[in-house]
C-alpha positions in Angstrom: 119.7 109.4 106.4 120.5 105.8 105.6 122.8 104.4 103.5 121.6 101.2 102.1 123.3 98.2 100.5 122.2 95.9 98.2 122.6 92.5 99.8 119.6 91.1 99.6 117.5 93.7 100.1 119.1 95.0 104.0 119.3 98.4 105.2 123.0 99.7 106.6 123.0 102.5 109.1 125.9 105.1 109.1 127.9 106.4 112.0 125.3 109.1 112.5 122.9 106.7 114.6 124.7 104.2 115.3 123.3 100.4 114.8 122.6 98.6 111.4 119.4 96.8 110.3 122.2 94.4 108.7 123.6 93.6 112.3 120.0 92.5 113.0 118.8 90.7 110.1 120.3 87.0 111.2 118.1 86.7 114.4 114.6 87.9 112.4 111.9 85.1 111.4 110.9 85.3 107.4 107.5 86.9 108.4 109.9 89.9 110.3 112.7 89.7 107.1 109.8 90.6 105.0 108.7 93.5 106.8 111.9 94.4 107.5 112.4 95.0 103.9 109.4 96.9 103.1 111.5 100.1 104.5 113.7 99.4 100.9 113.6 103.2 100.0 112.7 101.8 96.8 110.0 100.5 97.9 108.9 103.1 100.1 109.2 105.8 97.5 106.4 104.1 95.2 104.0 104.1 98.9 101.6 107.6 99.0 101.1 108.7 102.6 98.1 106.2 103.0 100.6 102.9 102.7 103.1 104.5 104.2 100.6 105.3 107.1 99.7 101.8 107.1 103.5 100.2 107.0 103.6 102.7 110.0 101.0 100.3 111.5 101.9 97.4 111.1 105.6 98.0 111.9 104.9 99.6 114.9 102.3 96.6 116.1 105.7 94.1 115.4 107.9 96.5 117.5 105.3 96.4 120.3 105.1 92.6 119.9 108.4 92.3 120.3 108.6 94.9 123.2 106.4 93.3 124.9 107.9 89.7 124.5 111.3 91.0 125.6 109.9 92.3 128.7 107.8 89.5 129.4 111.0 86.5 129.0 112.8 89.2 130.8 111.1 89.6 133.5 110.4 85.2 134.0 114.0 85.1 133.7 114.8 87.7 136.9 113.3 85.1 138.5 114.9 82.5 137.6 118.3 83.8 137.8 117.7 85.9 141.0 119.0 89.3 139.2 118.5 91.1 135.8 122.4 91.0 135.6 122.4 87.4 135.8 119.6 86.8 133.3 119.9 89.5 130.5 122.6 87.5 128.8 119.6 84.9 127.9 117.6 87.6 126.9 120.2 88.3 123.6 118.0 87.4 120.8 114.9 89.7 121.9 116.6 92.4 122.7 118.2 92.1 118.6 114.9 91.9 117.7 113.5 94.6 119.5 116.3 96.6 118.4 115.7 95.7 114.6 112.0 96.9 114.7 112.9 100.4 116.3 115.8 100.9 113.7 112.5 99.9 110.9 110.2 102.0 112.9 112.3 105.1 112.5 112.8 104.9 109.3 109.5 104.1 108.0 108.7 107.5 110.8 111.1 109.7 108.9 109.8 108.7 105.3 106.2 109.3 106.4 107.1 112.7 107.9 108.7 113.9 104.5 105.6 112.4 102.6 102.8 114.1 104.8 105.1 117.4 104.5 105.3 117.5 101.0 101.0 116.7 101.1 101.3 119.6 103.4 102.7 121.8 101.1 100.9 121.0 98.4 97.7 121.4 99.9 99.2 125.1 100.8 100.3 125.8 97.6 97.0 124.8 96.3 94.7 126.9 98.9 96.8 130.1 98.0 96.9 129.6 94.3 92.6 129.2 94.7 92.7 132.5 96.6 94.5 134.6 94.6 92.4 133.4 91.6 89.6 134.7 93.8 87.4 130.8 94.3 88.2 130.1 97.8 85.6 128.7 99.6 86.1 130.6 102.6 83.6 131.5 105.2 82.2 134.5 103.2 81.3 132.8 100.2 77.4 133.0 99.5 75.7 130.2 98.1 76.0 129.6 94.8 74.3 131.3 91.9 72.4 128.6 90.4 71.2 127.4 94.0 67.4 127.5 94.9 66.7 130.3 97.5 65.9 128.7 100.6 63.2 130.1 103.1 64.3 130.7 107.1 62.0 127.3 107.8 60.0 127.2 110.7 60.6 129.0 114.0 60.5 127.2 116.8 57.0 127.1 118.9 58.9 127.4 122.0 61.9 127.5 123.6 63.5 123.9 125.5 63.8 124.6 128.6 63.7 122.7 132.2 61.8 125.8 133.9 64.0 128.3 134.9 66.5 130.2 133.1 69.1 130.3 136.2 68.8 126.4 136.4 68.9 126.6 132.3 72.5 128.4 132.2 73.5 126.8 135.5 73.5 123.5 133.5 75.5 124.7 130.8 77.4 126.6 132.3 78.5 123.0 134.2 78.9 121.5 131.0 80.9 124.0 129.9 83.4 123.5 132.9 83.7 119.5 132.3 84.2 120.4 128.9 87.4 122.4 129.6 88.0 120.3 132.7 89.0 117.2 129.4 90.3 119.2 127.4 93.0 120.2 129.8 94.1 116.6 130.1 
């Protein structure tokens, strides 16, 4: 994981992956330098999985913001300069950027993985504790014992249908295909 330093709030990256937030901190605005040090992990250990979920989003909008900007001078600049070689020098300061907001987005990634793991576990822990004990809610739990008995209502007068049975399972039986026809995609 990362090792972080305490200069003004920055993140420093080991050997393991390479780059360091620090390296990138000089080229981001004060609106970027803010979110940038949201992903404190002293900070992000007091977020639940709902603000961590939510400092997901908004990182990851920045990081497609600045994606998308980098592309865009990028691709003016090709122009300009007649090759990508010739123009990606002028390109420095978006690429930094870009790089700084996928270094936040992968941390803020990892934290919220832990967080929704250990929800995860929880929630399993809980479920089997409630099944032992016998009160699971499961599938074959009759109504409760206080509950009003209910009557089968009212059967239906007739049954919908557009005149013929083969036309009647015909249709769904279409359906049925362009159902499974999306949910292969």
């Amino acid at each position: 994981m990362a090792a972080w330093t305490g200069v003004a709030g920055t993140v420093a990256r080991g050997a393991a992956r390479g780059g360091a937030v620090d390296d990138y901190l000089w080229v981001l605005k004060r609106r970027e330098l803010d979110l940038v040090r949201e992903i404190e992990p002293d900070r992000m250990a007091e977020l639940d999985e709902d603000a961590l979920l939510d400092l997901h989003r908004r990182v990851r909008r920045a990081r497609n913001k600045k994606l998308s900007n980098y592309r865009r001078r990028a691709a003016e600049r090709v122009g300009e300069h007649g090759g990508r070689g010739s123009a990606a020098p002028l390109n420095e300061k978006h690429r930094v950027r870009l790089a700084a907001f996928e270094e936040a987005l992968s941390l803020v990634s990892a934290r919220l993985a832990e967080v929704a793991h250990e929800a995860a576990e929880e929630l399993r822990d809980e479920r089997l504790e409630q099944a032992r004990a016998g009160r699971s809610p499961g599938p074959h739990a009759g109504p409760p014992e206080d509950a009003d008995p209910v009557g089968a209502g009212l059967a239906r007068e007739h049954a919908k249908s557009t005149g013929g049975r083969k036309r009647d399972a015909s249709s769904l039986a279409q359906g049925a295909r362009r159902q499974a026809k999306r949910d292969a995609r």
